[in-house]
Each structure stands twice: as C-alpha cells, then as structure tokens.
C-alpha positions in Angstrom: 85.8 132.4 112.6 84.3 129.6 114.3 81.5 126.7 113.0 79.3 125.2 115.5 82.0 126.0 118.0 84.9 125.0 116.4 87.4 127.3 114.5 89.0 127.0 111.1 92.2 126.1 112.5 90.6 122.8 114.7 89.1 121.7 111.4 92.3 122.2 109.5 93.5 120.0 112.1 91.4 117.3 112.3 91.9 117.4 108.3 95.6 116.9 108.5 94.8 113.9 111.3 92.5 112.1 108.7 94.5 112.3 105.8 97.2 111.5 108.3 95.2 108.2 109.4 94.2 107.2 106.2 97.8 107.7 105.2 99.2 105.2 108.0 95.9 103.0 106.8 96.9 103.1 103.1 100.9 102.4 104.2 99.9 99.1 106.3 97.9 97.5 103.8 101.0 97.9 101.1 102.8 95.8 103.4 100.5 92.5 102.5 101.7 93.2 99.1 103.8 90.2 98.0 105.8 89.3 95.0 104.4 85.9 93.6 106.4 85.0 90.6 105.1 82.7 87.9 106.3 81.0 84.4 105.3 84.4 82.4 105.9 87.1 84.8 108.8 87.1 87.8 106.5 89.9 89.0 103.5 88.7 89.5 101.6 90.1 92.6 99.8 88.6 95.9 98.3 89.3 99.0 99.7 87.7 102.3 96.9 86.3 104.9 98.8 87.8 107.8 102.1 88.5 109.1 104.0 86.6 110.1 103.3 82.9 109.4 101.0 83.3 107.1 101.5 83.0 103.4 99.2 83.8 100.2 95.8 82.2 100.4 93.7 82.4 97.7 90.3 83.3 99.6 91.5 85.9 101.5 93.1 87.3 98.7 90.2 87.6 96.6 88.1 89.2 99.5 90.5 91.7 100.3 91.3 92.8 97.0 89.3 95.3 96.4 89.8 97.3 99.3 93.8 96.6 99.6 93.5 97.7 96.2 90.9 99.1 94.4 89.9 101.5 97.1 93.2 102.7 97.2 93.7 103.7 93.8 95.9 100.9 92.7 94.3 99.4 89.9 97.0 98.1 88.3 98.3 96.1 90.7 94.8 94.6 91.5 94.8 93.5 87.6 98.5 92.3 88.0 97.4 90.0 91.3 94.7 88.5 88.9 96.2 88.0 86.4 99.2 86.1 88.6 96.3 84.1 90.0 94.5 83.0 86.7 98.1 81.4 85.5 98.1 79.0 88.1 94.3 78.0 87.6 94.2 74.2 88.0 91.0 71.9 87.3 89.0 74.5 88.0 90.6 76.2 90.7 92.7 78.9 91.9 95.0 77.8 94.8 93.9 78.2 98.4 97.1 78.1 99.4 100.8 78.8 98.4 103.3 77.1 100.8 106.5 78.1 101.1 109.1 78.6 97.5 109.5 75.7 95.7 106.6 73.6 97.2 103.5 73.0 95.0 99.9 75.4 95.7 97.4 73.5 97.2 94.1 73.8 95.9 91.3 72.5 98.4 88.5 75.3 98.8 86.2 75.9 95.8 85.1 79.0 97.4 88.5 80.9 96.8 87.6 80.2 92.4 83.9 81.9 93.1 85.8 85.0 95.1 87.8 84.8 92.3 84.8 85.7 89.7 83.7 88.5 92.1 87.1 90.2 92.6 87.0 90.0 88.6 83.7 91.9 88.7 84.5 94.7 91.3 88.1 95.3 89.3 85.7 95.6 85.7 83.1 98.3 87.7 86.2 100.3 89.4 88.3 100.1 86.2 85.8 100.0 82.7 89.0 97.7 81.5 87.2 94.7 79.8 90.6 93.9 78.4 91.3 91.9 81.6 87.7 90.2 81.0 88.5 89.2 77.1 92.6 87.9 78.1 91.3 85.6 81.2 88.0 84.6 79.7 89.4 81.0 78.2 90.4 80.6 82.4 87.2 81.2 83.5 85.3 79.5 80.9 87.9 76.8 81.9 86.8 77.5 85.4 82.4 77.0 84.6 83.6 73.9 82.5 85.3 72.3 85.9 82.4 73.3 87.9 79.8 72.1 86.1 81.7 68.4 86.0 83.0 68.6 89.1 86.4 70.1 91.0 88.2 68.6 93.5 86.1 69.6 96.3 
C-alpha cells in the first residue's frame, strides 16, 4: 500500500533512521556528562563546555541543561547537576568556571547565577518537583541577597 507515493516499508524505514538519529543524538550529548564531586556528594554531576580542552563552565552549563537533560528524559540527573552547582554557590555566585582537580572555581560572570535561576525554572515545569525549589531556596535567597548588594562583577 503506498501514501503519497511512498510505501509502508519506506516509512518504516525512515522511522528506524529517525529513532536511529535521535539515538546517536541522545548518545553524544551523554558524553558532556561529567562527574563533579563536592564535600556532600562524590557524585555530583556537570556538563563539559567541549571536548577536549574544555572543562565545566557554569554558563554553558546552565544553558544547555535543559536540552542535554530535560529533553532527554533525564530528570534526575538535571536535579543532581543543580544541586552539585548550588553547593559551591559563593557570594552570590555559581562558578563560571572549574579548572582543572584540586584548583579553586573561578567565579567572574554574573550571568552564569541568572542561568542558574532559569535552568531552576525549566527543571520545576518539566518535573512538578518543588522539593528541589524548597531544599535550594536558602542558596538562592542567598543568591537575591548578593545581588541586590553587589557580587563580584
């Protein structure tokens, strides 16, 4: 039987090649997946920048949250790279930057904090989990109160 010139077994193909694409897709973004261990949890979660020099950045990991995670169906570990991210919350900030083991985060964007907030929201509308929302609220009213008087940058 054909549709609009194309018969079932065409479509069934071109079915298999999209879930085979989005499959390849969904593999390569696991790979930015990084292990970012803090004081309270050795497996705490990140997102790499890029391969290969690149490290954790705090803006890009916020911005591609969502779709590395939350659009794949991996809410948990989008809630686990938050919650790494909120223990290291300094003045105000989240860090722009990890360097390499051992060496301090450096925190000198203000921009990665508000990506920060908005990740927050688009985890709360995928999930319903406000849990998240109560545990990290003293950070982020921690966060407002460093704004308000003045970060960093």
């Amino acid at each position: 039987m054909q549709d609009n010139g194309r018969s079932n077994k065409t479509r069934e193909t071109e079915t298999k090649e999209k879930y085979s694409y989005i499959s390849l897709l969904r593999h390569a973004a696991e790979q930015f997946i990084v292990r970012r261990a803090t004081k309270d949890d050795p497996e705490g979660r990140s997102i790499i920048a890029g391969y290969h020099w690149f490290t954790d950045w705090g803006r890009d990991t916020m911005i591609s949250l969502p779709g590395l995670t939350l659009a794949t169906g991996k809410v948990k570990l989008a809630e686990k790279i938050l919650r790494t991210y909120a223990q290291y919350v300094d003045r105000g900030m989240i860090p722009n930057r990890f360097p390499d083991l051992g060496e301090t985060p450096e925190y000198n964007t203000v921009d990665a904090t508000l990506w920060f907030f908005i990740a927050i929201d688009k985890y709360i509308q995928k999930s319903g989990d406000l849990k998240l929302l109560q545990d990290l609220y003293p950070v982020l009213e921690s966060i407002i109160d460093w704004h308000i008087r003045g970060t960093r940058y």
